[in-house]
Structures are given as C-alpha cells and as structure tokens.
N, C-alpha and C positions, 0 to 999 in steps of 0.2 A: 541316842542310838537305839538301833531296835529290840527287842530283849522277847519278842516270841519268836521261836522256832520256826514258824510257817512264814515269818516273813521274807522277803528277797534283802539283802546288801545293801545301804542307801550309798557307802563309801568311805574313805576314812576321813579325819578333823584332826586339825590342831596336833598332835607329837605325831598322830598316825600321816598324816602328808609329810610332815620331817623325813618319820623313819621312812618311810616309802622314798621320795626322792632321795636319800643318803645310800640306800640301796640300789636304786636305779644308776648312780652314779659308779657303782664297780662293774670290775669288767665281766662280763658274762660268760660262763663253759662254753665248750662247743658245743654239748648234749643242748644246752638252751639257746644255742642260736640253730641250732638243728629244728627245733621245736618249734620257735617263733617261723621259721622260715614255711614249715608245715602248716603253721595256723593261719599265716598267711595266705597260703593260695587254699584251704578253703574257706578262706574268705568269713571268718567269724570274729566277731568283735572280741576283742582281749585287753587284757592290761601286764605286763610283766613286770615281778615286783612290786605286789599292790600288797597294801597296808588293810588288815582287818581287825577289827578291835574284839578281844576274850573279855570286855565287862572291868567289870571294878573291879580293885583292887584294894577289899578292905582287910586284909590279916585279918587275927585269931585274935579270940579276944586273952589281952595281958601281952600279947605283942606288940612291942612296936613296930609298924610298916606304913613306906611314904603311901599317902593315900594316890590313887591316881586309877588312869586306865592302861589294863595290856593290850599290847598288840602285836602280832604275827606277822609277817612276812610273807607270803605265799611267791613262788616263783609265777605262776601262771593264773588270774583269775580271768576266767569263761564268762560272757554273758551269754547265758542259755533261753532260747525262747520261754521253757516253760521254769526250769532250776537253772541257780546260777553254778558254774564247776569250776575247785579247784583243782590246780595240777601241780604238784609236788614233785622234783625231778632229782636223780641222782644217776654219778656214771662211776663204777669202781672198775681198777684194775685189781691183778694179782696181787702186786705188792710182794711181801717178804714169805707170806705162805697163806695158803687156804683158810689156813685158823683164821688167821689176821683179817683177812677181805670178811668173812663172814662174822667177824666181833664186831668190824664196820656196818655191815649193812644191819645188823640185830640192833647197835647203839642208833643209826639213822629212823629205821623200824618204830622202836619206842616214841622217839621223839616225834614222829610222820601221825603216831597213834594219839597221844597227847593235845598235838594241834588240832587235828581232825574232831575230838573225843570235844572239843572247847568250842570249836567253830560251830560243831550241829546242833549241841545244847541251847545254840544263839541264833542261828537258819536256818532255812532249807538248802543245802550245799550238796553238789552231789562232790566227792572228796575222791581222786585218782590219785594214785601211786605210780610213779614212772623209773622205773630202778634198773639199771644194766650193769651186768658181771660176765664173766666170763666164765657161769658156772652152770651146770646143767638143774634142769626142773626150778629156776630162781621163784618163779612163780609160785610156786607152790610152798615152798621157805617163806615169803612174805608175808603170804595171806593170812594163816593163823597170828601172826605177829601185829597185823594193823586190821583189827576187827570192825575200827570204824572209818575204814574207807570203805569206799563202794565197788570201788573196781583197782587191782592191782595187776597194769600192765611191762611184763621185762624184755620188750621188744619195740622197733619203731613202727614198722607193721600194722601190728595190734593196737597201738596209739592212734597211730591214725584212720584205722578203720572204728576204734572206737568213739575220738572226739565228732567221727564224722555222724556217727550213729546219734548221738548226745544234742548235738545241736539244730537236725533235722527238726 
C-alpha cells in the first residue's frame, strides 16, 4: 500500500474488497442516492462505498492485538484530476430534542475527524463533510469540530457547486 502522503489511492486488497463490497450490498439513505444522482450528471468518475486502508495494525508494545490492516469505509470516493476526494455524508432529523440531534452530529463530528486525521497522514485526499439538520448556522457547529477536513458543507447546493469546483 502506499504509505507517503503525496501519493494518489492505488485502491483497496484482500479484507478491504470484502469490506467494500459487504458495504455496497446495504441499502443506501436517500441523502446518498440524492448524491450519487448529483455526481452523475456531472459527470465525474466515483465509487460509493469504497474501502480505504489506515496502515498496520501493530498495538502497543505488551499488548496483545490481531496483527493486520485497517480499513475505512468512505460513502463517496472522487477521482479528482489533480487530488483524489472523499465525501462523508449524513442527514439528521429532530429526533426527541435539540440536545439529542446535536450529541448526534458532535459523536458523527468526532468520528468524520478520526477517519479524515488517518486517511491524510497516508495521501493526498481532499476530505468533505456533508451534514444536514434542521438547524440553523450547522456549518459553522461543524467546522471547529472536524479540523481535518477541507471543506465542511450543510446543504445540497453548496455540494454541488463545490464537487463541481473540485473536479474542474
């Protein structure tokens, strides 16, 4: 696998093709058939539910851990002419109260930061956040929260004027 930073994505191997197709085999939101449907008519190559490997997996030493390699999930990866782009997508509703929606999108937040924070350390990825709520300024909630993505967008809009921007 590739292990500098400047490199492009060669693709995934061996558990990462598993997990990738075991993934592709569930059913998809509407937020992600909304997307794919977007990516399609402009017309830029994609993959949904693509497998990306985070490197070894050697624990600490005096731990035992199965050795092996991790791997990510992403909802959407971009082949970009110059970088390649992930896309990360979520759609919340209200739910039982404001607290609640927003301890959801903070617990997604973290985890959006973690994969992102794994994935750059290993290529060149431009890393998107795709989040919608039914709350005002969501955008601005996000941003401090996933400091390694590149672009955190909470509209359909702004997605699509941005993948459009991206793949130019």
């Amino acid at each position: 696998m590739i292990s500098d930073n400047n490199r492009r994505y060669s693709g995934p191997v061996g558990l990462g093709v598993w997990l990738q197709n075991t993934h592709r085999k569930r059913r998809r939101t509407e937020q992600e058939i909304e997307v794919r449907e977007m990516l399609e008519e402009l017309g830029v190559e994609f993959e949904e539910q693509y497998a990306i490997s985070l490197g070894y997996n050697d624990g600490r030493p005096g731990v035992r851990r199965e050795m092996g390699v991790n791997w990510a999930v992403v909802d959407f990866f971009i082949r970009g002419k110059k970088r390649d782009i992930v896309l990360e997508c979520g759609r919340y509703k209200m739910g039982k109260s404001r607290n609640h929606l927003m301890e959801r999108i903070r617990i997604k937040s973290r985890e959006l930061n973690l994969r992102f924070f794994e994935m750059k350390s290993r290529y060149d990825l431009v890393c998107v956040v795709f989040i919608e709520a039914p709350v005002p300024d969501l955008k601005e909630y996000i941003e401090p929260r996933v400091p390694y993505a590149d672009f955190v967008v909470d509209n359909f809009e702004d997605l699509r004027r941005l993948i459009a921007r991206l793949v130019e």
